[in-house]
C-alpha positions in Angstrom: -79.4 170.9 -37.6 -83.2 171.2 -38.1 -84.6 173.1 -41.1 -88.1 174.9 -41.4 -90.6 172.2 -42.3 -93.8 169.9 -41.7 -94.9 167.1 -39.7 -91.8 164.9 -40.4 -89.3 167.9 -39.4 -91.2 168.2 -36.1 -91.9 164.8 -35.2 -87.9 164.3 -35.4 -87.5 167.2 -33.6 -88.9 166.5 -30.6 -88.1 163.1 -30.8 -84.2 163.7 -30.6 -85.2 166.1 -27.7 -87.2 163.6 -26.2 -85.0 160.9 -26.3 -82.0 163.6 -24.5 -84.1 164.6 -22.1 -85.2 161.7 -21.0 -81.3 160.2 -21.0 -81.8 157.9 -23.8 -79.4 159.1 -26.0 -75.8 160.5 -25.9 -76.0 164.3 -25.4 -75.6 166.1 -29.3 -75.8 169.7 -30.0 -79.2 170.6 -31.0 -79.4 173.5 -33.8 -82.9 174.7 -35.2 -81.9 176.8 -38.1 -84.4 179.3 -39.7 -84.7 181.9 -42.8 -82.6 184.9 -41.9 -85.6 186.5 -40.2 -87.9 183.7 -39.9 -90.3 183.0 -37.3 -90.6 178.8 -37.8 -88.7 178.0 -34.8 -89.1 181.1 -33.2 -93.0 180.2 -32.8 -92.1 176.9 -31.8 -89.2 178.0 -29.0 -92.3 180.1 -28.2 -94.7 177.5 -27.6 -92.3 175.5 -25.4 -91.6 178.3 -23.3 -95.0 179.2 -22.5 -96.9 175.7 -22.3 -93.9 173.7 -21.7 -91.9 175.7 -19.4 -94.6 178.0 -17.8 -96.7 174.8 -16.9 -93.9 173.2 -15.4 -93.6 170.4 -17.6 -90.0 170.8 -18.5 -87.2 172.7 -16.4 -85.5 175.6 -17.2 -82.4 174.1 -17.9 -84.1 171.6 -20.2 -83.8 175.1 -22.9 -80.1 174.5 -22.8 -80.8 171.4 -24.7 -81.0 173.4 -28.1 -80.3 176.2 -30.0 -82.3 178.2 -32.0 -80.6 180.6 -34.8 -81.4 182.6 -37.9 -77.7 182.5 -39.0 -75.8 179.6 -41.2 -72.4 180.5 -39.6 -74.0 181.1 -35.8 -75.3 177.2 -36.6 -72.0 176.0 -37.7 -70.1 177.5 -34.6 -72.5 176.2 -31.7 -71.9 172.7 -33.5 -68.1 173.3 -33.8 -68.4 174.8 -30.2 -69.9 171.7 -28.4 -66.7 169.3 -29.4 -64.2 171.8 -29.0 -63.7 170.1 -25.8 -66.6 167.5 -25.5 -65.8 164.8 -27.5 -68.3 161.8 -26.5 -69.8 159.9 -23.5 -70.5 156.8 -22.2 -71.7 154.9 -19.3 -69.8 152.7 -17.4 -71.4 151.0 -14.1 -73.2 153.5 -12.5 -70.6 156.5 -13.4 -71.1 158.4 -16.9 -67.4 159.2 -18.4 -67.4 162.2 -20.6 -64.5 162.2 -23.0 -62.0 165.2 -23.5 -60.2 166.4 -26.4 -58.1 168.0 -23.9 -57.5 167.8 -20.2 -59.0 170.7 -17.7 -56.9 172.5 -15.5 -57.4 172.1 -11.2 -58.8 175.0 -11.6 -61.8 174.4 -14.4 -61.9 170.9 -12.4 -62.7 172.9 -9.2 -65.5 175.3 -10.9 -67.4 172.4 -12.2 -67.5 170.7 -8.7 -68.7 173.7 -7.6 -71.4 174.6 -10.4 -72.8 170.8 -11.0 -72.8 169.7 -7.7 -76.8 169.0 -7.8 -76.3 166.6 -10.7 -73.6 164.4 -8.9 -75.4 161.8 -6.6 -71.9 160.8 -4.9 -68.0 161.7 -4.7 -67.1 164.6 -7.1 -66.3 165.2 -10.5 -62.3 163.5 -10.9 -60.6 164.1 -14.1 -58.9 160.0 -15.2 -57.5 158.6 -18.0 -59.2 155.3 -19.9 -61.3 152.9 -17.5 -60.3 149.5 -17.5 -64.2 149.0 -18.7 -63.5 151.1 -21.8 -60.6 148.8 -23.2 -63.4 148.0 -26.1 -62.6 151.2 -27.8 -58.7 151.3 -27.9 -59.3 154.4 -30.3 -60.1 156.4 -27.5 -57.7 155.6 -25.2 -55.6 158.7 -25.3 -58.5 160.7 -24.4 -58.4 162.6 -20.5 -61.7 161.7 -19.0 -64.2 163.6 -16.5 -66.2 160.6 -14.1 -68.5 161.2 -11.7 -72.0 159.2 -11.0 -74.1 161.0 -12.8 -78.5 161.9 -11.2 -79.5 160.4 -14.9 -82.4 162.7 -14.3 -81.2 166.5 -15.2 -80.0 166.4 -19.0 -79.7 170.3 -18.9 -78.0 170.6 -16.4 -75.5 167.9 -18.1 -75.7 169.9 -21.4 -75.1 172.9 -19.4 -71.6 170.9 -18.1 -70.4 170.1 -21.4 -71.2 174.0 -22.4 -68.7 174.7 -19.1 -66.3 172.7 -20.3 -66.5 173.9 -23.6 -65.9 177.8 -22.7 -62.9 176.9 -20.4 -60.1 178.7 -20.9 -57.5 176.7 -20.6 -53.8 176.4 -19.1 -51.3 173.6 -18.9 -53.2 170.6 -16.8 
């Protein structure tokens, strides 16, 4: 969560965007929290909108990367939100395992092949248990997996995933 400041509060900003969007860090929820009526980020959503997005120098989806709030509790609850389900990632090979708190239905499993299937090079979406690559984190092991092999290029669209996943409603898996 990033607070109204100066250079310092910018420059770490963008750099955690940065280093998202460009697939050099785990995805995090993003939250730029201002005064209850306050313009800071505001002006700065603003500006990346207009010479960011309407120069084509970031995709639309690239937005979905962060939040933008005037309200304590809306900035609490979109942090709360992203690990409801979303618990972590890693790469493994060439396939990127996102880790569950809980597993998806067929059905959710079925509506993410569908909505994501530009951001999946090859195969589909399959819901697993532990790799035997992930034996290094025993602490984990319980946790249902999604795998797929992953475009590495469109980390909105992958934020955008971990949003579906989050929303699902869910029924026994």
């Amino acid at each position: 969560c990033l607070l109204p400041g100066g250079f310092g509060t910018l420059d770490e900003g963008l750099e955690v965007l940065t280093l998202i969007q460009t697939g050099k860090r785990d995805m995090i929820s993003v939250v730029f929290l201002d005064e209850p009526g306050g313009g800071y980020w505001r002006d700065f959503e603003r500006f990346i909108r207009q010479r960011l997005l309407g120069r084509g120098m970031i995709d639309q989806a690239d937005l979905s990367l962060f939040r933008l709030t005037d309200n304590v509790g809306e900035a609490v609850d979109e942090i709360l939100r992203f690990f409801r389900v979303y618990h972590g990632m890693r790469y493994v090979r060439d396939d990127l395992v996102l880790r569950l708190n809980r597993p998806l239905d067929e059905a959710t499993l079925v509506t993410l092949n569908e909505r994501f299937a530009d951001i999946v090079v090859k195969g589909r979406i399959r819901q697993t248990g532990p790799l035997a690559e992930e034996r290094d984190e025993p602490e984990l092991a319980d946790l249902p997996r999604l795998v797929f092999r992953f475009n590495r290029h469109d980390q909105g669209r992958l934020r955008q995933l971990i949003d579906c996943i989050n929303a699902a409603e869910f029924r026994e898996a």
